[in-house]
C-alpha positions as CSV (number, residue, x, y, z in Angstrom):
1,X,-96.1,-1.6,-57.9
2,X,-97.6,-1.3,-61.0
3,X,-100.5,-2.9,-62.5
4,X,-98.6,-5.0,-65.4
5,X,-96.4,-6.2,-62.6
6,X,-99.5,-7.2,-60.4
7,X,-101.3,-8.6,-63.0
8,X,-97.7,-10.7,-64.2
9,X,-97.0,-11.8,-60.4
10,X,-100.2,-11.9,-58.4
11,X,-99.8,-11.9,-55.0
12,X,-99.8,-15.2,-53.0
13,X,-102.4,-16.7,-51.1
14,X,-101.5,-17.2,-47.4
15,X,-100.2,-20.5,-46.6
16,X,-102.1,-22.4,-44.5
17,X,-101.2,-23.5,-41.1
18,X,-99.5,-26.4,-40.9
19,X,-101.2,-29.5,-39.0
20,X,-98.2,-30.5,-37.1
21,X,-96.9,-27.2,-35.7
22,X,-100.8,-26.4,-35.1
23,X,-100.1,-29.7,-33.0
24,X,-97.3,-29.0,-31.0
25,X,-98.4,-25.6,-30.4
26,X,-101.4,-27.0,-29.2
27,X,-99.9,-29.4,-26.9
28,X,-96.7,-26.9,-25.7
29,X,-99.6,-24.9,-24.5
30,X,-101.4,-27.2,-22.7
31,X,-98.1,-28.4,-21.4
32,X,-97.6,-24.7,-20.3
33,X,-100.6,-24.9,-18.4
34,X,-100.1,-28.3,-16.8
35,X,-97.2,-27.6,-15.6
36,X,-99.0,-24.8,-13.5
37,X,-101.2,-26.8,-12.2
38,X,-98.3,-29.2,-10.8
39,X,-96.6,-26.7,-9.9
40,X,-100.2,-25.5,-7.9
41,X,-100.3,-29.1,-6.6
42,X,-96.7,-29.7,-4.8
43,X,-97.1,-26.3,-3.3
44,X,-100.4,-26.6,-1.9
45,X,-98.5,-30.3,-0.3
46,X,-95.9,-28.1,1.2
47,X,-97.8,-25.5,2.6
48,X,-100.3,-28.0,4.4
49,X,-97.9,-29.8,6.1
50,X,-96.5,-26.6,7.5
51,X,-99.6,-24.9,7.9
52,X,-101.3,-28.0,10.1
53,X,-101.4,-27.4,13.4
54,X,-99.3,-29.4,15.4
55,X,-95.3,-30.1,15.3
56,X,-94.2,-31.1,11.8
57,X,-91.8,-34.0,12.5
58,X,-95.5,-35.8,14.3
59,X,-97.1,-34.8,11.3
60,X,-94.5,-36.6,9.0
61,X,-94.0,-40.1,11.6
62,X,-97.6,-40.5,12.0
63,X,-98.5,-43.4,14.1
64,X,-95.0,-44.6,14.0
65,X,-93.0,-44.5,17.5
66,X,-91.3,-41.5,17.6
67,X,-87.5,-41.8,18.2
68,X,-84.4,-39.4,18.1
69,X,-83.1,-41.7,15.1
70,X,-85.9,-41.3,13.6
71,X,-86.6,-37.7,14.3
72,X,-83.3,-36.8,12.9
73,X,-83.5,-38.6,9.9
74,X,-87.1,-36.3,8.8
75,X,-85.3,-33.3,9.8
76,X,-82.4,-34.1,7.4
77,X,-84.3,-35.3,5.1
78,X,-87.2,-32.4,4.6
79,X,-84.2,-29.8,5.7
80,X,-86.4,-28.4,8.6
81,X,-83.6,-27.1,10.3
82,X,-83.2,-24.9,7.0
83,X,-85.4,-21.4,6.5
84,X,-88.6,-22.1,5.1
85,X,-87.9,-20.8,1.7
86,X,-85.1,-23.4,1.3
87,X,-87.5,-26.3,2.7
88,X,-89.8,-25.3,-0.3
89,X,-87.1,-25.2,-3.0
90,X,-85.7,-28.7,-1.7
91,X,-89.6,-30.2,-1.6
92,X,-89.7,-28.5,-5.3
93,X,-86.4,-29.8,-6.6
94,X,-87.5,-33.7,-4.3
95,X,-90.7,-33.7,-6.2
96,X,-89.5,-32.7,-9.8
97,X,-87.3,-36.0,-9.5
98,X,-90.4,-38.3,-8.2
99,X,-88.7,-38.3,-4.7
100,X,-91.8,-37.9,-2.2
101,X,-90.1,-38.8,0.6
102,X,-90.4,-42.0,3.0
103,X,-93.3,-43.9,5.1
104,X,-92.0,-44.0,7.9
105,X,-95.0,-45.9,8.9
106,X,-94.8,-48.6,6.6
107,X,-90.7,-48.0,6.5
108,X,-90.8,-47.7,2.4
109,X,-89.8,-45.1,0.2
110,X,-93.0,-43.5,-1.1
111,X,-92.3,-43.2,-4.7
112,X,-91.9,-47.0,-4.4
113,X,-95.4,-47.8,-3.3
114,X,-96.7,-45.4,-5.7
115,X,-94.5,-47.6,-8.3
116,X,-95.8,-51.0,-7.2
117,X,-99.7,-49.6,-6.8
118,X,-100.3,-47.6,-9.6
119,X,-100.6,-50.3,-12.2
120,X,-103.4,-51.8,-10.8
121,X,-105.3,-48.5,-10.5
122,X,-105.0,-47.3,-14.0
123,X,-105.9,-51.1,-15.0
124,X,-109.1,-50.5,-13.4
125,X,-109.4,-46.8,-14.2
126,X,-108.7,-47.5,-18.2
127,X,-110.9,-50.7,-18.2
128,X,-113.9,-48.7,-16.9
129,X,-113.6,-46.0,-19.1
130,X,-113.6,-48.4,-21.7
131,X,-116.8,-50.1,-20.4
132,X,-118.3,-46.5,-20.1
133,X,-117.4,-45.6,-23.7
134,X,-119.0,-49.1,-25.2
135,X,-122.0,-48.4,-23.2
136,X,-122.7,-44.9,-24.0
137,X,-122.0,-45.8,-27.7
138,X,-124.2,-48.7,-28.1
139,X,-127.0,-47.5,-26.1
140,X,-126.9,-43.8,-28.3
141,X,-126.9,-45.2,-31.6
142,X,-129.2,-48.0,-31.1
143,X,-131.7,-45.5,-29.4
144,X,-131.3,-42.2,-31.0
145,X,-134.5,-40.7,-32.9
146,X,-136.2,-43.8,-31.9
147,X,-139.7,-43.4,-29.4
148,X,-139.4,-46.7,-27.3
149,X,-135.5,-47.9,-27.1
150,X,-135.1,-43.7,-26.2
151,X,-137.7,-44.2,-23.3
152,X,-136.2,-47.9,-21.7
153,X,-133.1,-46.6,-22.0
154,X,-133.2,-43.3,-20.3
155,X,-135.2,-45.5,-17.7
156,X,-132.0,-47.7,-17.5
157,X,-129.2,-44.9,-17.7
158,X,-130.9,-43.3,-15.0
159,X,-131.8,-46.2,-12.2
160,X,-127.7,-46.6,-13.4
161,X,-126.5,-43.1,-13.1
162,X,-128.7,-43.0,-9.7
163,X,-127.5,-45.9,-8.1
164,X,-124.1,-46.0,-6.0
165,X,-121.1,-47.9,-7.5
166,X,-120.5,-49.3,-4.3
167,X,-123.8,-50.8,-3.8
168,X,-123.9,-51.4,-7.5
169,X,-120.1,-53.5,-7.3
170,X,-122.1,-55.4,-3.6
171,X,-125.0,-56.5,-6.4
172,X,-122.6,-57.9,-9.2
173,X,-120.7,-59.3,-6.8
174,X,-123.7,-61.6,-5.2
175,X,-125.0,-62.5,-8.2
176,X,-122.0,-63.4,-10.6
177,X,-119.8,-64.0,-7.8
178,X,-121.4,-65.7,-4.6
179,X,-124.6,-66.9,-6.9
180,X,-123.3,-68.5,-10.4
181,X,-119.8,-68.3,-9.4
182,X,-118.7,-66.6,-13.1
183,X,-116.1,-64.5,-11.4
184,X,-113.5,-64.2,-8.4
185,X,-114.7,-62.3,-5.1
186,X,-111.5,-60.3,-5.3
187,X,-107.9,-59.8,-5.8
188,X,-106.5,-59.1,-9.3
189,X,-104.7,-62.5,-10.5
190,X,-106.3,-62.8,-13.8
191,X,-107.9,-60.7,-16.3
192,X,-111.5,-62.2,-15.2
193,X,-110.8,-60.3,-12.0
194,X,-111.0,-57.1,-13.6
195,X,-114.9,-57.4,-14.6
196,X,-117.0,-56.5,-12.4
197,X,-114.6,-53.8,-10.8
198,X,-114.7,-52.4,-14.0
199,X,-118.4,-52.7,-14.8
200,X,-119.0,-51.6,-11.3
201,X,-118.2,-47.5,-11.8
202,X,-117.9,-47.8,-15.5
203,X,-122.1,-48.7,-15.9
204,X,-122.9,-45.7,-13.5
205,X,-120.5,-43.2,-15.6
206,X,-121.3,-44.5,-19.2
207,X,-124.9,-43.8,-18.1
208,X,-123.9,-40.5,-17.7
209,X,-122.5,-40.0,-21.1
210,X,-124.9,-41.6,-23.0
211,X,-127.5,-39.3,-22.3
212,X,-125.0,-36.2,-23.7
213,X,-124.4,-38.7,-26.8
214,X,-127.6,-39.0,-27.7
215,X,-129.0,-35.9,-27.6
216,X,-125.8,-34.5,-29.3
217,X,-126.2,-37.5,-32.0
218,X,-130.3,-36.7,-32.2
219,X,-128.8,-32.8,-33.1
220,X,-126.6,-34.6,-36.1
221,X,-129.2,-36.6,-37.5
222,X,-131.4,-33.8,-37.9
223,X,-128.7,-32.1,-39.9
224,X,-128.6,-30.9,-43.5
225,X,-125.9,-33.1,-44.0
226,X,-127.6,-36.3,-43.4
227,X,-130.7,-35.2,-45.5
228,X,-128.0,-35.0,-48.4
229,X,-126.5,-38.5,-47.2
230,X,-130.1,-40.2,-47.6
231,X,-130.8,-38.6,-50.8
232,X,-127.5,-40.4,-51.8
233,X,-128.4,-43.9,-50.8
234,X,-125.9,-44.4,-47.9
235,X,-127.3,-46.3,-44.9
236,X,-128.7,-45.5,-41.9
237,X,-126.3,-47.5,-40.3
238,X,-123.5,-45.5,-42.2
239,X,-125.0,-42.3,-41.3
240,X,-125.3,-43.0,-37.4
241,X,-121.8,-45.3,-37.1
242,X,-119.6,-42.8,-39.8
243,X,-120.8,-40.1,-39.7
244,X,-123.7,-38.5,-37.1
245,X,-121.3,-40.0,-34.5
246,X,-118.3,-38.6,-35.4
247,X,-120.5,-34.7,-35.3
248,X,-121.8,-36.0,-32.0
249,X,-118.6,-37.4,-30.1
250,X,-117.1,-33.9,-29.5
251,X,-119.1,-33.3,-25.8
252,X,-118.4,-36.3,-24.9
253,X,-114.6,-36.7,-25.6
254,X,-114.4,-33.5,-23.4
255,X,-116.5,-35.1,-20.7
256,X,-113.6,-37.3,-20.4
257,X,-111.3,-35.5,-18.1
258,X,-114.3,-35.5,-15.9
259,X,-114.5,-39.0,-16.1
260,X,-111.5,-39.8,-15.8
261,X,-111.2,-38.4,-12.4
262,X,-114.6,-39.7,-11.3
263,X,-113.3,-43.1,-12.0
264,X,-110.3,-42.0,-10.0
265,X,-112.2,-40.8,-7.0
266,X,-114.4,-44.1,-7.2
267,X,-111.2,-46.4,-7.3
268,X,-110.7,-45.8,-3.6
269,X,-114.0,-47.4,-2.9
270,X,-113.9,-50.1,-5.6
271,X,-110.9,-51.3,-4.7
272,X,-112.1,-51.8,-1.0
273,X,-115.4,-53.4,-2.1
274,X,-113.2,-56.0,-4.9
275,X,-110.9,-55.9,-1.9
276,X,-108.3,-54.9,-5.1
277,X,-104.7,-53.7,-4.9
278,X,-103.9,-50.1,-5.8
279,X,-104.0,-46.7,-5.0
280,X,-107.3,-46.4,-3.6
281,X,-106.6,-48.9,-0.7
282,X,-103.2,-47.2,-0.5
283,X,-104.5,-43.6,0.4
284,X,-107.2,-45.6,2.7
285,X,-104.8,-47.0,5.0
286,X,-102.6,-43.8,4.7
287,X,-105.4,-41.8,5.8
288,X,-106.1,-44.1,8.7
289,X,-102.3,-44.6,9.8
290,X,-102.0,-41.0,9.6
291,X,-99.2,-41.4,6.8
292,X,-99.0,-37.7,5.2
293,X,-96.3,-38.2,2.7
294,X,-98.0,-40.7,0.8
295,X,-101.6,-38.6,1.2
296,X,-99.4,-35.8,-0.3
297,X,-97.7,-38.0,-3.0
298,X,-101.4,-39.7,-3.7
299,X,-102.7,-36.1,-4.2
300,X,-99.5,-34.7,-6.5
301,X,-99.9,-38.0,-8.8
302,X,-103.6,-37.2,-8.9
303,X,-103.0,-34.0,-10.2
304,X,-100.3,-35.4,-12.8
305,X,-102.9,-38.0,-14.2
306,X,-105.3,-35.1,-15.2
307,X,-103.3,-32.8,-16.8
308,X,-102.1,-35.8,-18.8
309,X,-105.4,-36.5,-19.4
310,X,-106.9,-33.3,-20.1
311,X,-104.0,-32.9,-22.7
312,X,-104.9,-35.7,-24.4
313,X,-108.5,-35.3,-24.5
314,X,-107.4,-31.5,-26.1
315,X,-105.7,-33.2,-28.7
316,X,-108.3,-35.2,-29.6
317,X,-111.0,-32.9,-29.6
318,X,-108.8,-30.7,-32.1
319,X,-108.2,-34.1,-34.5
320,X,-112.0,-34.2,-34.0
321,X,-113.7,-31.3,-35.2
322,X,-112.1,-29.4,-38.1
323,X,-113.6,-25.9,-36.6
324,X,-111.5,-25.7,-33.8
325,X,-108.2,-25.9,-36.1
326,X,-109.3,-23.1,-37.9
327,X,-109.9,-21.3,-34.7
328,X,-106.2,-21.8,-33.5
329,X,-104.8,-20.6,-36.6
């Protein structure tokens, strides 16, 4: 090429990648990898109820009288009259299609319970991360860079973080239950019912992440950037609500996934404390009635919620810092 022609046509600058296919690459990959994990989950199911010691058809009734009906129908319906490798390829294909099997304890189809008790679990689960967030936020922005609030708080976010949610939900509930009578004891009729469940594990976790916030938000103050801000007149307000937390919020959002699945883990003993419907008092009496499917369909849909999750908080993390876009690229 010559230089007349180079200097006529210069060459063009790369286009740059564009936001939505950075997107869905993004997410196809964490989908990729989700999948895996699912994929991890349902065969780890399979290979504990044949790995357990004992015959699998006592495994599968549980406490439930064992009868040659009822025998026949398990082995029909888990093919265990079939080679093993076609018993995992039917489990696969069963669980693909949300079909866990049947209770034959509680004489239900398990993907039904899971149906009817997963709403109030996520209820609790999304209003407690909601509680967390609004507490880590206020309590980091109102403290941050600042001697006294930065000591009482710690103090606070760490009798919080310290203290059981259990024995923490038993204290809510004698005060603003038993004592001024602000809220139900349990069950889950109205939205009042949801309070001090959620406050319960939500206190103890946003306690947690407001320490990260506000060291991370302390970093971002400190910055050139907000020097630059104040020498432009904008607020400290601004800075802190706009700007410092938007730089700080990054550790946090990817704290989520663990928190998420704290506030999972802690649903099985909130629920019993709030004496709540759901999925923690479900896998309790499983557990204790010996059910395996549902323990197995509890676990799979466990592992389901996180990699939904985890995909989401990816996403978000990308939307929030500009660096990791120009990473993926």
């Amino acid at each position: 090429m010559s230089l007349e022609s180079i200097l006529t046509h210069p060459p063009r600058a790369p286009r740059p990648v564009l936001w939505r296919s950075l997107l869905v690459r993004r997410i196809a990959g964490r989908l990729s990898g989700g999948a895996l994990v699912l994929w991890a989950a349902v065969t780890l199911a399979f290979l504990g109820i044949h790995l357990a010691p004992g015959d699998t058809v006592s495994l599968l009734i549980g406490e439930q009288a064992r009868t040659p009906a009822i025998e026949a129908a398990i082995r029909s319906e888990w093919g265990l009259n079939e080679p093993l490798g076609w018993q995992y390829l039917h489990y696969l294909w069963r669980a693909v299609h949300g079909d866990f099997g049947r209770s034959y304890v509680l004489n239900t189809e398990v993907s039904q319970l899971l149906t009817t008790q997963l709403w109030p679990t996520l209820k609790l689960t999304a209003a407690a991360l909601l509680v967390s967030v609004l507490f880590a936020v206020v309590m980091a922005v109102a403290t941050a860079n600042r001697r006294w609030g930065r000591r009482v708080a710690g103090g606070l976010e760490l009798l919080l973080a310290s203290t059981p949610s259990f024995w923490l939900g038993i204290v809510l509930l004698f005060i603003f239950s038993f004592t001024l009578r602000w809220f139900p004891v349990a069950g889950d009729r109205h939205l009042s019912s949801l309070v001090l469940p959620a406050l319960s594990p939500g206190l103890a976790q946003g306690a947690v992440l407001a320490q990260v916030l506000r060291r991370e938000l302390e970093s971002a103050l400190a910055a050139p950037f907000t020097l630059t801000l104040r020498a432009w007149g904008v607020g400290e307000t601004t800075i802190r609500l706009r700007h410092a937390l938007r730089h700080a919020a990054l550790p946090v959002v990817t704290l989520t996934g663990w928190l998420v699945g704290g506030l999972l883990s802690g649903a099985v003993i909130t629920e019993q404390v709030f004496g709540r419907p759901g999925l923690g008092k479900l896998t309790v009496d499983a557990v204790l009635a010996k059910d395996l499917p549902v323990v197995l369909a509890v676990a799979i849909l466990s592992a389901l919620i996180y990699v939904v999750m985890s995909t989401l908080v990816d996403i978000l993390a990308l939307w929030l810092d500009p660096r990791l876009r120009e990473e993926s690229r």
